[in-house]
C-alpha positions as CSV (number, residue, x, y, z in Angstrom):
1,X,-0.7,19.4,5.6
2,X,-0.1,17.6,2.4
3,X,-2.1,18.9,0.1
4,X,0.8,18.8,-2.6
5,X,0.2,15.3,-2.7
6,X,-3.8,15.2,-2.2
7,X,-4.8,17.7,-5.1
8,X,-2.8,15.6,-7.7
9,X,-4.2,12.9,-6.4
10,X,-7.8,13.9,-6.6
11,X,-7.0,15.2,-10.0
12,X,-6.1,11.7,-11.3
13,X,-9.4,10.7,-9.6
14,X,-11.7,13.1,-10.8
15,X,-10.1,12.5,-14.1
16,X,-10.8,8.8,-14.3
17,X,-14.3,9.2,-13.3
18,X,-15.0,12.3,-15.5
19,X,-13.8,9.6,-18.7
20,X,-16.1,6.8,-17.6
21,X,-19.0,9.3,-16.2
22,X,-19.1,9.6,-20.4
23,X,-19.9,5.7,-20.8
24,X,-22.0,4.6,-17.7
25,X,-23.3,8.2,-16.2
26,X,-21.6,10.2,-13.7
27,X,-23.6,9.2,-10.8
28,X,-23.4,5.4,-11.2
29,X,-21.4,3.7,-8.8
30,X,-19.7,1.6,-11.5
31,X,-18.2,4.9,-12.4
32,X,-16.4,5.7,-9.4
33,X,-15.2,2.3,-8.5
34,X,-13.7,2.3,-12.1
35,X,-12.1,5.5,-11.1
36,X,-10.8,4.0,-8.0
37,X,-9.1,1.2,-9.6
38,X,-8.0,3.0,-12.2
39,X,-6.3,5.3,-10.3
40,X,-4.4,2.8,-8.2
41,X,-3.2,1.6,-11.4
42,X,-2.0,5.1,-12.5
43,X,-0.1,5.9,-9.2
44,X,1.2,2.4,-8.6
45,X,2.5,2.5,-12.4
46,X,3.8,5.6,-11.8
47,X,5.5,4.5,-8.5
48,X,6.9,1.8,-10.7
49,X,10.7,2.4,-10.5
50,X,10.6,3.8,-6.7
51,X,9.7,0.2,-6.1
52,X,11.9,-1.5,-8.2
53,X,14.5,0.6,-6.9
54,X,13.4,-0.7,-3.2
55,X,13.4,-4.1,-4.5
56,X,16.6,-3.8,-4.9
57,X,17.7,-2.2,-1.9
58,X,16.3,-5.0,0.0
59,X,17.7,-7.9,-2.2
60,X,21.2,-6.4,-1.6
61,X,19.9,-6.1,1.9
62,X,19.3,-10.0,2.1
63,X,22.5,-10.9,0.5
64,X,24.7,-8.7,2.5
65,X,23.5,-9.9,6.0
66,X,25.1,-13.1,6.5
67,X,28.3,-11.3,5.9
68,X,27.1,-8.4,8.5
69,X,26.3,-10.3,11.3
70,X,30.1,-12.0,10.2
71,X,31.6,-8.9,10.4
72,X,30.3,-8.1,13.8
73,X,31.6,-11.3,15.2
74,X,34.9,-10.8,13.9
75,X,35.5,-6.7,14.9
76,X,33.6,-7.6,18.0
77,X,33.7,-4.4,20.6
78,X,35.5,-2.1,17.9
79,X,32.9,-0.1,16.2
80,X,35.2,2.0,14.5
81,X,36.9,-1.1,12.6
82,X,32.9,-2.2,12.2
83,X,31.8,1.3,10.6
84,X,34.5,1.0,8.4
85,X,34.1,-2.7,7.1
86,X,30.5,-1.9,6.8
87,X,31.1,1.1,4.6
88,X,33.4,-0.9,2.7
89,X,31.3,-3.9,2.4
90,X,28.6,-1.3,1.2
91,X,30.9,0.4,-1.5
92,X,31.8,-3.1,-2.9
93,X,27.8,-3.5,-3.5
94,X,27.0,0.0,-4.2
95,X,24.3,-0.2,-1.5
96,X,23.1,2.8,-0.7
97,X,20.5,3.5,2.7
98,X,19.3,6.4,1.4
99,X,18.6,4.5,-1.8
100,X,16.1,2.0,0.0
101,X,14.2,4.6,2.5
102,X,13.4,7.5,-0.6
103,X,11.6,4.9,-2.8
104,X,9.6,3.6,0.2
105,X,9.1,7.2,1.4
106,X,7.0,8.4,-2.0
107,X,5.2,5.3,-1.6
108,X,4.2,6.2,1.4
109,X,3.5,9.8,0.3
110,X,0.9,8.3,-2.2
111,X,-0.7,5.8,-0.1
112,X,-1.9,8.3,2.5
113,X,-3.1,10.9,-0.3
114,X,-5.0,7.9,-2.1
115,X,-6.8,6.8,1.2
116,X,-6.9,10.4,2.4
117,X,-8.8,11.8,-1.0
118,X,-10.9,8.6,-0.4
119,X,-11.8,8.9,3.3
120,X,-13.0,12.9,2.9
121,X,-16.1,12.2,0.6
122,X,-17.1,11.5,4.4
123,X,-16.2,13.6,6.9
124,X,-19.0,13.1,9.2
125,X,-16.8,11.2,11.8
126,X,-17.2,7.5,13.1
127,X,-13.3,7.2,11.9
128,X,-14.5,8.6,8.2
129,X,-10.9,10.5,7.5
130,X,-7.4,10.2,8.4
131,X,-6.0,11.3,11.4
132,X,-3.1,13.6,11.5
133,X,-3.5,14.1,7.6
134,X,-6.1,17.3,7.3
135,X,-9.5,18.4,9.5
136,X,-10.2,16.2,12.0
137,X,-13.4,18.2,12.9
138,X,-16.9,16.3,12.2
139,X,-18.7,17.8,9.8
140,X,-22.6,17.2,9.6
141,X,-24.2,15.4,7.0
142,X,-25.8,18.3,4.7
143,X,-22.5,20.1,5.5
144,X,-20.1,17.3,4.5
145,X,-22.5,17.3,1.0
146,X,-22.0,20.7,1.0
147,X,-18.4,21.0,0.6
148,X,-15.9,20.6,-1.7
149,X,-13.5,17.5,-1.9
150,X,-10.3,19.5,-2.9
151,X,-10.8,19.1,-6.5
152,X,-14.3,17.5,-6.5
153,X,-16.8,20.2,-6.6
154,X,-19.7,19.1,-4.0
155,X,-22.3,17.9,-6.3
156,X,-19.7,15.5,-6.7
157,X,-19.1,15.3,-3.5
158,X,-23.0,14.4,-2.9
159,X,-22.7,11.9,-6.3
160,X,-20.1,9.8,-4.8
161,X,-22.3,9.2,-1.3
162,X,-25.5,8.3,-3.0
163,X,-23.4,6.0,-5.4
164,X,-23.6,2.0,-5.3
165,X,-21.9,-0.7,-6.4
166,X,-24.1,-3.4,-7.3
167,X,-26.9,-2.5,-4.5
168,X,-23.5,-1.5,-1.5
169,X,-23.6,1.9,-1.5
170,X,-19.8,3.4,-2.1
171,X,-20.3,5.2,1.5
172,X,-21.5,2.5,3.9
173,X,-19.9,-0.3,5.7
174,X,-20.7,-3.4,7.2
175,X,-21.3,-2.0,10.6
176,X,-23.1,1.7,9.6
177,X,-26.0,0.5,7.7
178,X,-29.6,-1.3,7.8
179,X,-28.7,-2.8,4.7
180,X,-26.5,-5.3,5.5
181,X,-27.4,-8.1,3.3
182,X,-26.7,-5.8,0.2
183,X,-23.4,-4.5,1.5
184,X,-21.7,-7.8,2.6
185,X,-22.8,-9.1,-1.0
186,X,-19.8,-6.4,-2.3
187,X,-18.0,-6.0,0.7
188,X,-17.3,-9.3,1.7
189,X,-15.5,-10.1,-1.8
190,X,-13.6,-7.2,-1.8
191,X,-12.3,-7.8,1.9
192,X,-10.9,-11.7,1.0
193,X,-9.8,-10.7,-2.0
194,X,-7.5,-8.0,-0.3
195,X,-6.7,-10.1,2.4
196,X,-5.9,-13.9,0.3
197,X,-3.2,-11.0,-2.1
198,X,-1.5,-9.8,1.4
199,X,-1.2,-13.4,2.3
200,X,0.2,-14.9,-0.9
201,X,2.2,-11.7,-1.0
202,X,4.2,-12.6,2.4
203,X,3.9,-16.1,1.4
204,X,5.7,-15.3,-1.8
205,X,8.4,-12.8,0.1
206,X,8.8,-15.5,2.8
207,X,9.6,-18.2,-0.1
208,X,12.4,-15.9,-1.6
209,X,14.1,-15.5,1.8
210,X,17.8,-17.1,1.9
211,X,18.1,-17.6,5.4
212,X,15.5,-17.3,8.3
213,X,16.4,-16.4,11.6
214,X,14.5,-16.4,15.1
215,X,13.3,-12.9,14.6
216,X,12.9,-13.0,11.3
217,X,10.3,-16.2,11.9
218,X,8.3,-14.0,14.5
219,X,8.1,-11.6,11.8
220,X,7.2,-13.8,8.8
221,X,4.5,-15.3,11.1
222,X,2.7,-11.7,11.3
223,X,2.9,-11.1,7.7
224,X,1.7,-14.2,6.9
225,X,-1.1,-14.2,9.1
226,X,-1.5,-11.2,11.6
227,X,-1.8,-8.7,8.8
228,X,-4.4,-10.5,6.7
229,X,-6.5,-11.1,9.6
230,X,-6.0,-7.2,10.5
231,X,-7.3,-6.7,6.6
232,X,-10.4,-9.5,7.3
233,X,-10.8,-6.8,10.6
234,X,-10.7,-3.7,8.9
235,X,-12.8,-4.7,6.3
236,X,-16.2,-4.8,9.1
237,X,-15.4,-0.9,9.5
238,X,-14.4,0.4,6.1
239,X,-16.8,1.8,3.4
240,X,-17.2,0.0,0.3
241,X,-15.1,2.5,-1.5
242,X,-12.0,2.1,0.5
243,X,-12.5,-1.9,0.0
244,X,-12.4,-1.2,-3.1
245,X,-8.9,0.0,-3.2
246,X,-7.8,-1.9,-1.0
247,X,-8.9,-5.3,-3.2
248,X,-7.1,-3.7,-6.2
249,X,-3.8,-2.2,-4.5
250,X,-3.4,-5.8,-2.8
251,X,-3.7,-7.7,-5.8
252,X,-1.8,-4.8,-7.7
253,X,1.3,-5.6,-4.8
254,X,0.9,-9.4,-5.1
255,X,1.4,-9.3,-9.1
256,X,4.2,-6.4,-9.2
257,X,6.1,-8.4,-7.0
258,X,5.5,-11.4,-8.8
259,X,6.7,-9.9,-12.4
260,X,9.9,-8.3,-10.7
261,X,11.0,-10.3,-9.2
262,X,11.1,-13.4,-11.6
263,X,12.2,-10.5,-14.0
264,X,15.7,-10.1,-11.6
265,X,16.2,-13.8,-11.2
266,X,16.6,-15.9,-7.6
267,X,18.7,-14.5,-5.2
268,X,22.4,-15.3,-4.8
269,X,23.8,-16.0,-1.7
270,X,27.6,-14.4,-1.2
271,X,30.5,-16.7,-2.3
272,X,32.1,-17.9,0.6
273,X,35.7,-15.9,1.1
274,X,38.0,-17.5,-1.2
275,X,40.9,-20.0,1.0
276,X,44.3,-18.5,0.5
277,X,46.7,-21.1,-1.0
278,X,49.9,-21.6,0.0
């Protein structure tokens, strides 16, 4: 269904472990979860200006909302005279929608094919792919190590599964293996580290936000807590692996944000309309 996006993706993957296969073997684990955060690092650098440009869409966003919910007071029933103030108000700031939903959109694009490429080393079920995004079909465990993972041939394929990461095996999770005590030594890092970046992320966002509102204080609530506890959650049923990206693709997002937004400056509220003299 998306395969234009999973074979690049894969490609960058098999890439980044064929380079450090060279220095540590191609069936240590260290290997692949180099590969893995290496290759969020090459498609979140590449997504670089997508989110700066998003960045920016939702700064104008911020700044411009005061003065919507104004001009909804003032034209009141009359959408007409509200579509075109908006537009105009729009024009003024060169704010453009389309601007804001594209960037998030290839974001998206490359989030899926990352976890996707991820999730079909194992495709023997117990949530082990994505839904929607390929074969949903089960596959067995000596056929799953028999076949291919798009551009990872399936001794590969077979590497990766039998691959740890300081005694966690790449392929298990908290909840699928006898091996607990070796797994939650990895994966239990990995998990807080994701979920402490979403949380100083929100709590950063939250910090940058000129003006709260009641829904906007339901919403910061969930971000600041809801979502790292769903992260803390998640983590019981995702494979090392996948913690793995999600640890460096959290702390990627909390830094990113961090640099580009003190490299824009503080937000600037609108200046009030200026008092006509007489």
């Amino acid at each position: 269904m998306l395969d234009f996006v999973y074979y690049p993706v894969a490609a960058v993957l098999w890439l980044w472990h064929t380079g450090f296969a060279v220095l540590f073997g191609a069936a240590s684990g260290l290997s692949w979860a180099l590969a893995i955060v290496m290759l969020v690092v090459t498609l979140r650098a590449a997504l670089y200006r997508p989110f700066l440009a998003q960045v920016r869409f939702s700064r104008t966003m911020a700044v411009l909302q005061p003065k919507m919910r104004q001009l909804r007071v003032e034209c009141g029933d009359d959408r007409e005279r509200l579509a075109v103030e908006t537009r105009k108000l729009q024009q003024q700031h060169n704010f453009n929608v389309l601007s804001g939903c594209l960037p998030v959109l290839v974001q998206l694009l490359m989030f899926l094919g990352l976890l996707h490429v991820l999730h079909s080393f194992d495709r023997t079920g117990g949530g082990s792919y994505v839904p929607f995004l390929g074969n949903t079909t089960a596959m067995s465990a000596a056929q799953n190590a028999d076949t291919a993972n798009y551009v990872f041939a399936p001794e590969q394929v077979r590497s990766f599964l039998h691959a740890d990461l300081f005694g966690a095996p790449l392929s298990a999770t908290l909840t699928s293996t006898d091996s607990v005590a070796s797994v939650a030594v990895v994966a239990i890092p990995l998990v807080l580290i994701a979920a402490v970046a979403t949380h100083c992320t929100a709590r950063a966002s939250i910090a940058r936000q000129l003006e709260i509102t009641p829904q906007m204080r339901l919403i910061n609530a969930m971000t600041l807590w809801l979502f790292p506890l769903g992260t803390l959650v998640a983590g019981l049923v995702m494979p090392v692996g996948i913690l793995v990206y999600f640890a460096t693709s959290n702390t990627w997002t909390f830094v990113q944000q961090h640099v580009v937004h003190r490299r824009l400056g503080p937000l600037e509220p609108l200046p009030p309309p200026a008092v006509p003299t007489i």
